[in-house]
Backbone as CSV, one residue per row, in Angstrom:
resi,resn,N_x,N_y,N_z,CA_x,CA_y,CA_z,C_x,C_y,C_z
1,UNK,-46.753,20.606,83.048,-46.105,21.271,81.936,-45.299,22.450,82.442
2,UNK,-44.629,22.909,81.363,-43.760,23.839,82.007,-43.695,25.656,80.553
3,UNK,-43.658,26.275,81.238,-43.268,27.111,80.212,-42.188,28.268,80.762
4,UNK,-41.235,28.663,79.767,-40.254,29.570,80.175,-40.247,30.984,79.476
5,UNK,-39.576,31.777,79.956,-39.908,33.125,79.413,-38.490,33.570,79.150
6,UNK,-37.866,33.814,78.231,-36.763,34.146,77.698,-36.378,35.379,76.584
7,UNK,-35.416,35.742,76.037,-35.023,36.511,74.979,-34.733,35.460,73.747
8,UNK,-33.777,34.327,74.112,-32.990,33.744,73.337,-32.389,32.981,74.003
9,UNK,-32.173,31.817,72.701,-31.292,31.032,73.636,-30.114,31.060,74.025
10,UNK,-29.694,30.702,75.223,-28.425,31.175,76.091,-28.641,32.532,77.144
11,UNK,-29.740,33.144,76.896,-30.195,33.945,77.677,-30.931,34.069,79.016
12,UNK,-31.370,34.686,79.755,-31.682,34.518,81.292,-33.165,34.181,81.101
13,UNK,-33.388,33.335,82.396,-34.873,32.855,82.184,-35.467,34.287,82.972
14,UNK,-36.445,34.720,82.348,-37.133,35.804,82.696,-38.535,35.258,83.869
15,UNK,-39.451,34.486,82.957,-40.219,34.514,84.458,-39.948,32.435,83.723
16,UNK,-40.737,31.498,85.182,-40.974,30.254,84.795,-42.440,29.802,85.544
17,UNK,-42.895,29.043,84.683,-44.704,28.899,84.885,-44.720,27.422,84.994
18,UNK,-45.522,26.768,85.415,-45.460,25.377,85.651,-46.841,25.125,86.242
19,UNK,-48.020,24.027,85.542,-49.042,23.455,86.083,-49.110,21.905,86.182
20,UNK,-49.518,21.556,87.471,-49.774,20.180,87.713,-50.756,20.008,87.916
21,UNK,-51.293,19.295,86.809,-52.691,18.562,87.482,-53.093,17.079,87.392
22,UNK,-54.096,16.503,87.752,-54.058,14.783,87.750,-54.970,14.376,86.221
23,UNK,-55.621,13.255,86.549,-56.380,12.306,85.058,-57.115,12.758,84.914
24,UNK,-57.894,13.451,85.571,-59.447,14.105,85.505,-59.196,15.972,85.027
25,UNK,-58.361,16.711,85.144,-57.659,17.578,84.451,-57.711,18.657,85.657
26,UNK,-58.142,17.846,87.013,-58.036,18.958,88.168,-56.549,20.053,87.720
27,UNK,-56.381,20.779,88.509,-55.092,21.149,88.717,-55.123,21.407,90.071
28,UNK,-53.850,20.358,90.527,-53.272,20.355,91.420,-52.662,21.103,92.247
29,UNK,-51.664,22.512,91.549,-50.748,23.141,92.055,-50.227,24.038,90.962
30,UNK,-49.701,25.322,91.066,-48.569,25.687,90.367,-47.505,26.572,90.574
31,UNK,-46.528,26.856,89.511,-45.316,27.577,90.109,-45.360,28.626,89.337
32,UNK,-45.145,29.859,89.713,-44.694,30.701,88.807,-44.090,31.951,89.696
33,UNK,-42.607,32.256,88.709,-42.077,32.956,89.242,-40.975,33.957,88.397
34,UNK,-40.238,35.036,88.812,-39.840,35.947,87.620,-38.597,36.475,88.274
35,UNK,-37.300,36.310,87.527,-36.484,36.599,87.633,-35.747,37.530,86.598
36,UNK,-34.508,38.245,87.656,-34.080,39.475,87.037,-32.782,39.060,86.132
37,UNK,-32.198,38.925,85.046,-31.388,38.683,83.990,-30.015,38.591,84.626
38,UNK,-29.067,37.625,84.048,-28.155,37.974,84.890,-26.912,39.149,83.639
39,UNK,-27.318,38.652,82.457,-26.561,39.793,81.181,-27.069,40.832,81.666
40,UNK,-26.132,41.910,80.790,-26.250,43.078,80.806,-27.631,43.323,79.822
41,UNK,-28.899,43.912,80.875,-30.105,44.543,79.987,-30.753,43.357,79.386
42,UNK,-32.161,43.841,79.083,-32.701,42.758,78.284,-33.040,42.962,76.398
43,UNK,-33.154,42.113,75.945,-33.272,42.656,74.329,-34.210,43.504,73.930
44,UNK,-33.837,44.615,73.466,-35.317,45.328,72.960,-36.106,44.620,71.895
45,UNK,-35.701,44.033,71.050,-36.447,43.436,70.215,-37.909,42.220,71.006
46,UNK,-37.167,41.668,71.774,-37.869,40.580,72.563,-38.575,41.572,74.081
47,UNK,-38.411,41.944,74.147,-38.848,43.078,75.267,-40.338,43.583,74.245
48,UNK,-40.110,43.783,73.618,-41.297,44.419,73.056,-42.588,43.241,73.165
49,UNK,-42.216,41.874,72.766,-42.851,41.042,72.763,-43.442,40.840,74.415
50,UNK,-42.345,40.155,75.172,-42.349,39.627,76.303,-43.136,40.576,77.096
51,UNK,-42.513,41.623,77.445,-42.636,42.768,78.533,-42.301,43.104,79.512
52,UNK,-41.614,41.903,79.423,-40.978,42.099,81.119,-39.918,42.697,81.540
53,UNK,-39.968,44.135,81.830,-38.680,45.203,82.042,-38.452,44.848,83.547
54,UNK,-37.504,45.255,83.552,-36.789,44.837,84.904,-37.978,45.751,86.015
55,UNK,-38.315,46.625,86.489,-39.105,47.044,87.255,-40.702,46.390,87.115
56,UNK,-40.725,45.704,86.282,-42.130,45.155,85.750,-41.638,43.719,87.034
57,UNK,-40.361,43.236,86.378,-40.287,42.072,87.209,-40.169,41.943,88.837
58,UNK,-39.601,43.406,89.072,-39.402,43.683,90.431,-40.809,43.638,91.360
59,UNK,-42.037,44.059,90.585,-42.880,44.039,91.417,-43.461,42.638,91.637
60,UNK,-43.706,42.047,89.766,-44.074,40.531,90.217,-43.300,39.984,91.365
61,UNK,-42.092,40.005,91.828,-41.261,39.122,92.486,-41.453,39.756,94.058
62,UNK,-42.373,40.541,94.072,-43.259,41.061,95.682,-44.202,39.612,95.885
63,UNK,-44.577,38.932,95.372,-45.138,37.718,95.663,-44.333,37.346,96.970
64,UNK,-43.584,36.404,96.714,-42.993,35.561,97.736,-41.125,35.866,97.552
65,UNK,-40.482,35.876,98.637,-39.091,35.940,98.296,-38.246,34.685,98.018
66,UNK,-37.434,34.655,97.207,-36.612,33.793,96.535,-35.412,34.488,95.904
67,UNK,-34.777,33.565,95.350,-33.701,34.151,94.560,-33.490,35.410,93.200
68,UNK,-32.373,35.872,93.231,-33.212,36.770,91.728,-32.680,36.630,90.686
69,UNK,-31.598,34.772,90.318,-31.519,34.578,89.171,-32.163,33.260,89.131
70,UNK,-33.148,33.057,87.559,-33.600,31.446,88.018,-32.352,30.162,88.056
71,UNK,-31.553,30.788,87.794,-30.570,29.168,87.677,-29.766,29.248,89.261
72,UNK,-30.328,30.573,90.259,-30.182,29.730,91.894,-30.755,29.740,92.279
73,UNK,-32.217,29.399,91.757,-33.273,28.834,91.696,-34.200,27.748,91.232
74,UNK,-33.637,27.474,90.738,-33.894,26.210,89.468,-34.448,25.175,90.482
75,UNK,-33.460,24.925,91.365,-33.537,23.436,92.491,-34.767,24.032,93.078
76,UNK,-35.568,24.767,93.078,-37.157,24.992,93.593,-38.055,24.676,92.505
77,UNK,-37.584,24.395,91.601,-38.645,24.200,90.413,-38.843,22.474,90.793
78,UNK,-37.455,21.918,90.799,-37.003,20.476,90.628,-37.981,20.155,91.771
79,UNK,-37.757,20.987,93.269,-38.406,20.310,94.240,-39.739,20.430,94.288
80,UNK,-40.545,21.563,93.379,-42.026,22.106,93.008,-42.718,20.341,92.322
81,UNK,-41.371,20.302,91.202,-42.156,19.080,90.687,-42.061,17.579,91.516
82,UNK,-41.034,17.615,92.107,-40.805,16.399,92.927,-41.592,16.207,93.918
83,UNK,-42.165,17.104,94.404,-43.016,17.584,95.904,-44.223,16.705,95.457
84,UNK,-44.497,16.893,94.169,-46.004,16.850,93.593,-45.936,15.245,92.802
85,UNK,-44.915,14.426,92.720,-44.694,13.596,92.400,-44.804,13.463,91.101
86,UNK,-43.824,14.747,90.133,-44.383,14.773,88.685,-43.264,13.989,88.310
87,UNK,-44.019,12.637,86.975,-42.528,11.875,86.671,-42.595,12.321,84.787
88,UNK,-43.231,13.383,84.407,-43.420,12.986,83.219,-43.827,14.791,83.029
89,UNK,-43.089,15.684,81.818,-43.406,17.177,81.546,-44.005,17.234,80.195
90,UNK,-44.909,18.166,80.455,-45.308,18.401,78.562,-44.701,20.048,78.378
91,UNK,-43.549,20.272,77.484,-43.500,21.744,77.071,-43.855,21.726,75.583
92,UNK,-44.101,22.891,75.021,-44.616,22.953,73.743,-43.963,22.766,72.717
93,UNK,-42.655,23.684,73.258,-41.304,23.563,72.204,-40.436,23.053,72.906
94,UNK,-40.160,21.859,72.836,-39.238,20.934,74.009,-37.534,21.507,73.566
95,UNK,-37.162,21.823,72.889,-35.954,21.784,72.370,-35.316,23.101,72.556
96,UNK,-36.509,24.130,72.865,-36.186,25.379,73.329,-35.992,25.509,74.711
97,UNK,-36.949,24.985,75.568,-37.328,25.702,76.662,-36.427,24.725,77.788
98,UNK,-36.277,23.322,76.881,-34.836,22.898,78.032,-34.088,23.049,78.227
99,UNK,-33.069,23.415,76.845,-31.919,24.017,77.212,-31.958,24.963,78.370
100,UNK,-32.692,25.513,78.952,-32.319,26.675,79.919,-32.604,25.806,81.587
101,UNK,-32.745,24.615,81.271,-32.431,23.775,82.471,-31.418,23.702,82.934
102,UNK,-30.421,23.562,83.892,-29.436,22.560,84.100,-29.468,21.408,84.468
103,UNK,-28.539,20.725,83.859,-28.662,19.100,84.407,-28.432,18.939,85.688
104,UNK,-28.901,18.330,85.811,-28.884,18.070,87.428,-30.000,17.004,87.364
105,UNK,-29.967,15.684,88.467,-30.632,15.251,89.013,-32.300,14.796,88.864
106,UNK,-32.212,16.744,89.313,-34.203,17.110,89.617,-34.861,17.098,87.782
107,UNK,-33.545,17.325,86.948,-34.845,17.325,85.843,-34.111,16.248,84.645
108,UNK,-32.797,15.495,85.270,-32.566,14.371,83.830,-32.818,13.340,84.381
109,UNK,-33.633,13.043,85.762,-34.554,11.971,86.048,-35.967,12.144,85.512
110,UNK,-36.255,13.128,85.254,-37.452,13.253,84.287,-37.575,12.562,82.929
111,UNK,-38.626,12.561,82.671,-39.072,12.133,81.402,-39.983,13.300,80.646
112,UNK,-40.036,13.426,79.522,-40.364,14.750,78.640,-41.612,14.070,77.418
113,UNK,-42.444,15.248,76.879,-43.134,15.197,75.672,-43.071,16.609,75.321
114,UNK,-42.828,17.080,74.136,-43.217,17.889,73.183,-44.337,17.881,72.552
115,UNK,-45.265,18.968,73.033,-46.482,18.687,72.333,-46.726,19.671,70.939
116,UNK,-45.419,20.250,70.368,-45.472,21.078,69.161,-45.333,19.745,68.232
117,UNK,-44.240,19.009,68.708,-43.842,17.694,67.440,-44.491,16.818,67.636
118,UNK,-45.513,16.524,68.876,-46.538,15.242,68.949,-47.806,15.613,68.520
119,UNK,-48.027,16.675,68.521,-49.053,17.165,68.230,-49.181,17.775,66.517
120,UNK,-48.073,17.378,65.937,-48.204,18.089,64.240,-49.034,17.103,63.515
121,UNK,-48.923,15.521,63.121,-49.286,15.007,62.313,-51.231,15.149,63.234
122,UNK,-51.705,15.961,64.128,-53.176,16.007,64.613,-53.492,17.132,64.193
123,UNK,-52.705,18.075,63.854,-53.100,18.963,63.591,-53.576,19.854,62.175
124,UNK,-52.555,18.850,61.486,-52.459,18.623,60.066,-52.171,19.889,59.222
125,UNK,-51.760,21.003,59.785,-51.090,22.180,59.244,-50.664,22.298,57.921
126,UNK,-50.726,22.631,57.083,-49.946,22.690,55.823,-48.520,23.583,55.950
127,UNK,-47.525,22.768,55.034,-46.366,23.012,55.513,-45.730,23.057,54.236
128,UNK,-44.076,22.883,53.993,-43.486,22.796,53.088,-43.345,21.797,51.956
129,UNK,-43.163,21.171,51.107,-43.175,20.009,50.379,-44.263,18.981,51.112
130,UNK,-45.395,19.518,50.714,-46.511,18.775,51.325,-45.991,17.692,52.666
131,UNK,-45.737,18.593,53.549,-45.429,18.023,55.064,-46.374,18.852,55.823
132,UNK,-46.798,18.633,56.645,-46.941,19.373,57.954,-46.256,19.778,58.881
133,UNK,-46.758,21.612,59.211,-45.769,22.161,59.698,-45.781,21.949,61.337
134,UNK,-44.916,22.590,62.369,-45.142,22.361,63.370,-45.979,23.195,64.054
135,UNK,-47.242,23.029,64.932,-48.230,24.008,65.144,-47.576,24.892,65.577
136,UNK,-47.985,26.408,66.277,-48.318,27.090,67.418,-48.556,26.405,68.430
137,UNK,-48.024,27.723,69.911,-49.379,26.727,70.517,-50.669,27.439,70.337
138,UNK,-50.886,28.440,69.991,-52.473,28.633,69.526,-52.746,27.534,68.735
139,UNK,-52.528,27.310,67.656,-52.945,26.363,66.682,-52.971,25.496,66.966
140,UNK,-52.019,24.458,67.993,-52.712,23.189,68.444,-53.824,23.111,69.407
141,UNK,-53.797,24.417,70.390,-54.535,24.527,71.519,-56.183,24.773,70.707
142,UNK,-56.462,25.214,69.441,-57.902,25.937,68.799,-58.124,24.219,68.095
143,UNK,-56.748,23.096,67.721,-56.983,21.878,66.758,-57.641,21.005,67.765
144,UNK,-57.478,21.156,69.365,-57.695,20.277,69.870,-59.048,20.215,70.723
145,UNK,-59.078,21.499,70.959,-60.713,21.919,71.148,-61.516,21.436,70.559
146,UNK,-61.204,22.012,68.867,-62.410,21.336,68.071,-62.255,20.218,67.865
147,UNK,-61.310,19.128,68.335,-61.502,17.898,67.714,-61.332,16.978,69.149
148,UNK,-61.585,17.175,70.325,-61.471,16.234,71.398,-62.523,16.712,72.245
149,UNK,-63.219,15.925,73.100,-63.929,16.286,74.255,-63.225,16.891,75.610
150,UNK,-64.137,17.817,75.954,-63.386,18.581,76.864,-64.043,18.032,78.403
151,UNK,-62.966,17.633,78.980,-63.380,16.980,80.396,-64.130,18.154,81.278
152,UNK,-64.623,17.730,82.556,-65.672,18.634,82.832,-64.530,19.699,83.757
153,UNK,-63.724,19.474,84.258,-62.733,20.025,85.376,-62.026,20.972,84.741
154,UNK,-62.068,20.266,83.057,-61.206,21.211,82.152,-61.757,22.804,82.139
155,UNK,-63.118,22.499,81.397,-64.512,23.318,81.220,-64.525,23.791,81.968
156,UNK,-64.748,23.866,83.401,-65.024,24.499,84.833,-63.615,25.655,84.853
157,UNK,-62.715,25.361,84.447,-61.261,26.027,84.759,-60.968,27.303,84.010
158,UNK,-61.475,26.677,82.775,-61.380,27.603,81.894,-62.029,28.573,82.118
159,UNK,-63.975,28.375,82.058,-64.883,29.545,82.972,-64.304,30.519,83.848
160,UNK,-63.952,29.918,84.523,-63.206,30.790,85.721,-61.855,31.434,85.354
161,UNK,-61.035,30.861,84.622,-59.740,31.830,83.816,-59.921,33.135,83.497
162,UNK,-61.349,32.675,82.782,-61.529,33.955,81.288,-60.466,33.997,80.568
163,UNK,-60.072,34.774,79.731,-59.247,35.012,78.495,-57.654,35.502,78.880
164,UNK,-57.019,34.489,78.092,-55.736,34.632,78.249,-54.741,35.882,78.171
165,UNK,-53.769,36.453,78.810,-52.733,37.271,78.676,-51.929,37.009,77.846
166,UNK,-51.753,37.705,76.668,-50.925,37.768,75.691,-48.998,37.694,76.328
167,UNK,-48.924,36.568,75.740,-47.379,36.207,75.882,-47.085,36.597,77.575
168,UNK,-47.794,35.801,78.505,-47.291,35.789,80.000,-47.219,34.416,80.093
169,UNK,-46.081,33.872,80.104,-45.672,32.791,80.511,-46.894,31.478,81.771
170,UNK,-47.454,31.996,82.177,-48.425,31.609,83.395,-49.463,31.079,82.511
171,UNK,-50.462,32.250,81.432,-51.621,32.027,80.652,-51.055,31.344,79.420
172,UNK,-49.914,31.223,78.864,-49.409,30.095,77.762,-49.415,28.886,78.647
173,UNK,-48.812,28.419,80.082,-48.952,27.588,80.727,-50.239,27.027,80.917
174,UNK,-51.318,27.785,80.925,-52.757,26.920,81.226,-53.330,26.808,80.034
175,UNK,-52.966,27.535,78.447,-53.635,27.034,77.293,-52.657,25.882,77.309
176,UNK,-51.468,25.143,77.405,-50.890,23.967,77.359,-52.032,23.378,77.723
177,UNK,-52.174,23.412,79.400,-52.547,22.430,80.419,-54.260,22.419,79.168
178,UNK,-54.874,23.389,78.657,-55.701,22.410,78.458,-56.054,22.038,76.993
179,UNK,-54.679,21.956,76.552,-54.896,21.174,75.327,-54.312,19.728,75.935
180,UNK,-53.438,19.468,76.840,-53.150,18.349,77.522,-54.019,17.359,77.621
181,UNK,-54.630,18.357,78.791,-55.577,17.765,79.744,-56.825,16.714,78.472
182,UNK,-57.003,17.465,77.508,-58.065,17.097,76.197,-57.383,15.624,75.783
183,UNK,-55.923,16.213,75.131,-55.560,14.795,74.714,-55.082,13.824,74.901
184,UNK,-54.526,14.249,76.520,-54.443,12.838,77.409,-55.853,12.090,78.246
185,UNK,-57.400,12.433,78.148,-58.482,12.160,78.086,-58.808,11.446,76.555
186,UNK,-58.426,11.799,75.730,-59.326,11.063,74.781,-58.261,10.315,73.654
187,UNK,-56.929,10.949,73.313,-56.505,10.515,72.836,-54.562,10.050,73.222
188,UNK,-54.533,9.685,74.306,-53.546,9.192,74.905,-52.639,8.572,74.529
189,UNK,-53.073,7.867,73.161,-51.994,7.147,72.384,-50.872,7.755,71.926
190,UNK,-51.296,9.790,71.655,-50.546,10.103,71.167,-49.407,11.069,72.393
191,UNK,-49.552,10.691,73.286,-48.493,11.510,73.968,-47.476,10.322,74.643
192,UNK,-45.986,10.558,74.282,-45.170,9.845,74.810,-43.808,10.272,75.449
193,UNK,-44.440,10.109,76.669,-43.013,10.100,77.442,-41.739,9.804,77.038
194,UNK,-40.686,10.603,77.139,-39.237,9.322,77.324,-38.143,10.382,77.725
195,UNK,-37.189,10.132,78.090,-35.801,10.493,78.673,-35.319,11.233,77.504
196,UNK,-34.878,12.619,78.051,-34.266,13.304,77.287,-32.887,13.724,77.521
197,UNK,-31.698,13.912,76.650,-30.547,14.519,77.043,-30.279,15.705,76.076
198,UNK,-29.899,17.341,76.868,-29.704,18.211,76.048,-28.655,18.855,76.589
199,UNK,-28.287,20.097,76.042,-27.195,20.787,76.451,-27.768,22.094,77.138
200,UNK,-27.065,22.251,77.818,-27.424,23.125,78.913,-26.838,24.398,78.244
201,UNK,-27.998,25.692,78.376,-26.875,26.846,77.572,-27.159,27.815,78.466
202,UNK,-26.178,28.244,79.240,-26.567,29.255,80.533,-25.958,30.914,79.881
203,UNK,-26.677,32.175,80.672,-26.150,33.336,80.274,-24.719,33.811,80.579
204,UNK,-24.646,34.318,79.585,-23.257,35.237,80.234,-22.995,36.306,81.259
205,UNK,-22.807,36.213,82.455,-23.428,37.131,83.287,-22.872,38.558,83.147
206,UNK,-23.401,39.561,83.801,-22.966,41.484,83.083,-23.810,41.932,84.213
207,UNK,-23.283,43.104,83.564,-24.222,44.148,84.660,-25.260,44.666,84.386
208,UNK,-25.974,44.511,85.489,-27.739,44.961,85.387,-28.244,45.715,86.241
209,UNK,-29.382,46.398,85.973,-29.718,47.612,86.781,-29.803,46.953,88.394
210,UNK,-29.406,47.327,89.742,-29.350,46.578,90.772,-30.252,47.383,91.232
211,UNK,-31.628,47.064,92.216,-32.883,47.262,92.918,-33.652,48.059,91.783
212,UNK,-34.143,47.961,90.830,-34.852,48.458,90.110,-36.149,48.823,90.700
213,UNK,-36.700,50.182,90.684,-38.017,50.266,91.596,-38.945,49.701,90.763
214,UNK,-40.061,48.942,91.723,-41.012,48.057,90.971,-42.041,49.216,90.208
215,UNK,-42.516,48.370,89.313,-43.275,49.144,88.704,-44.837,48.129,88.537
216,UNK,-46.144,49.209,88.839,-47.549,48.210,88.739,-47.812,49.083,87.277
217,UNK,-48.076,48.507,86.956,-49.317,49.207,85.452,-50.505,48.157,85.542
218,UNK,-50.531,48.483,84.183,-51.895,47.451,83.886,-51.800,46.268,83.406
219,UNK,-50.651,46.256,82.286,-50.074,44.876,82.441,-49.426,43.732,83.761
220,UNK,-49.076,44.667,84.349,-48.751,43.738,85.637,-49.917,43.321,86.386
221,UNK,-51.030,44.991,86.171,-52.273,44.237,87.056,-52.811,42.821,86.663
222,UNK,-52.956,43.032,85.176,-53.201,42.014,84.487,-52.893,40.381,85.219
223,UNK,-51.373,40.352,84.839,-50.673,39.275,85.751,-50.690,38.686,86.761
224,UNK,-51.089,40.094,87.378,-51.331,38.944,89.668,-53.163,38.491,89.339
225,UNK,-54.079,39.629,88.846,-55.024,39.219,88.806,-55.425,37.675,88.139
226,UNK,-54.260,37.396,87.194,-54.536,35.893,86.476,-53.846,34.905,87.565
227,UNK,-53.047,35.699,87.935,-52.195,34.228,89.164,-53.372,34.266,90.050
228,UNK,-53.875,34.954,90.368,-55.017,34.886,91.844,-56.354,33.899,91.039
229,UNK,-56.642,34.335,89.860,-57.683,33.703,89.690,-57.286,31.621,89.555
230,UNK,-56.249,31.891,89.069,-55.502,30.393,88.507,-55.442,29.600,90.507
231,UNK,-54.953,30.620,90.926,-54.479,29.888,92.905,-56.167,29.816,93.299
232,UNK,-56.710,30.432,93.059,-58.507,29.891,93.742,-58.954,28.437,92.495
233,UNK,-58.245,28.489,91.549,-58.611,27.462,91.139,-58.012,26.085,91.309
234,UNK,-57.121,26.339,91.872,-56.044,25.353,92.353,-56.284,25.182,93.943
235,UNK,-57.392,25.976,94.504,-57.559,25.784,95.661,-56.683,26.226,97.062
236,UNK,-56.141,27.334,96.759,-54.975,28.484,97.433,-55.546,29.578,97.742
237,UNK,-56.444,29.819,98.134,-57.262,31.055,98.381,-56.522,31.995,99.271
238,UNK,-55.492,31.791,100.135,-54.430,32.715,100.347,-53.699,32.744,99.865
239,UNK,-53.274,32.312,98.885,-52.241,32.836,98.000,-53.138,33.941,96.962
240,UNK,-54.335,33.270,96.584,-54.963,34.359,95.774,-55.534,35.895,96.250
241,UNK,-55.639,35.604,97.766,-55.962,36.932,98.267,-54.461,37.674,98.612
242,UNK,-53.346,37.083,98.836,-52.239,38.027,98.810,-51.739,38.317,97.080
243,UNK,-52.008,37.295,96.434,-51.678,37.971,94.923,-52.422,39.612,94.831
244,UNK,-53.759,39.700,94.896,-54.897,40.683,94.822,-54.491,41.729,95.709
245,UNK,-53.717,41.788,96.636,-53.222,42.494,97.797,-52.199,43.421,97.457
246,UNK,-51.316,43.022,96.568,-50.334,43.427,96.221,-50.464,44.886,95.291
């Protein structure tokens, strides 16, 4: 699965999160990484939400070096999933979080599920003219708990998580992975792959603060401490002791 961190659409991908795992709900591997905007500034409105100020991002991006916009970066995501032999993505809100793909190759050889619109008629939400609405992902992730068995790899993962970070792209990425992981175990019928085509909506580029000094707080502590715990669970124990290092 994949999750992206944004203002809006047409706007710069702020950080991108990505978990792979196999049938049994191991997890395999993941990506996550945070880039600096290429517009001028980020939205205060969505800033408030997100959090990610440019010196916030400067320090996450002390991890490992890479690029510092994601779209000349992107082709590391493509090769993250290709590496791992992923032929098939679950994002929550499919219609949002692709557009900030580009086409290319690495991701319109993919195949896609939305698990906000596959997951509505399970969740049974009350909605407008007696329809059902489209979940959360809280709300599908709390529908599927209580109504599917939780594999044991799932269970084990979670233990070791502990409790999610409010709106960090990484901890929305592993409540996906384990509402996934649940309903591709028990109820498989309902997730379906298929080929998607969208439009690509890239930022307008401007000027932005250039070397922003990093900044640690507690929210950031927050952040490496969840990537370190997520990389020992994925079986990266140096990656989790240089996350903790930092």
């Amino acid at each position: 699965m994949w999750r992206a961190t944004a203002s809006f659409r047409g706007t710069s991908v702020l950080s991108a999160s990505s978990i792979v795992f196999d049938g049994d709900g191991k997890i395999l591997d993941y990506f996550n990484r945070f880039y600096f905007p290429e517009e001028s500034g980020i939205d205060s409105g969505a800033l408030r939400v997100h959090r990610l100020t440019l010196e916030r991002i400067a320090y996450f991006r002390r991890e490992e070096g890479y690029a510092d916009h994601f779209l000349q970066d992107a082709d590391s995501l493509a090769d993250f999933w290709q590496g791992r032999g992923v032929r098939g993505v679950i994002i929550h809100n499919l219609s949002f979080d692709i557009a900030f793909l580009p086409k290319v190759p690495g991701f319109t050889s993919l195949s896609w599920w939305c698990s906000m619109a596959g997951l509505t008629d399970f969740c049974r939400l009350p909605g407008r003219k007696e329809k059902y609405k489209w979940p959360k992902m809280g709300e599908a992730a709390a529908a599927v708990r209580d109504n599917c068995p939780t594999p044991g790899a799932v269970a084990e993962n979670e233990r070791s998580m502990g409790g999610p970070v409010p709106h960090y792209s990484l901890s929305d990425c592993f409540e996906l992975y384990g509402a996934s992981a649940r309903i591709l175990s028990s109820c498989p019928e309902l997730v379906s792959f298929d080929r998607r085509s969208w439009r690509h909506m890239p930022p307008r580029p401007g000027e932005t603060m250039r070397n922003p000094l990093p900044l640690k707080d507690d929210f950031v502590a927050e952040g490496l401490a969840y990537g370190a715990n997520l990389a020992d669970t994925a079986g990266q124990p140096d990656r989790a002791a240089a996350l903790r290092a930092l």
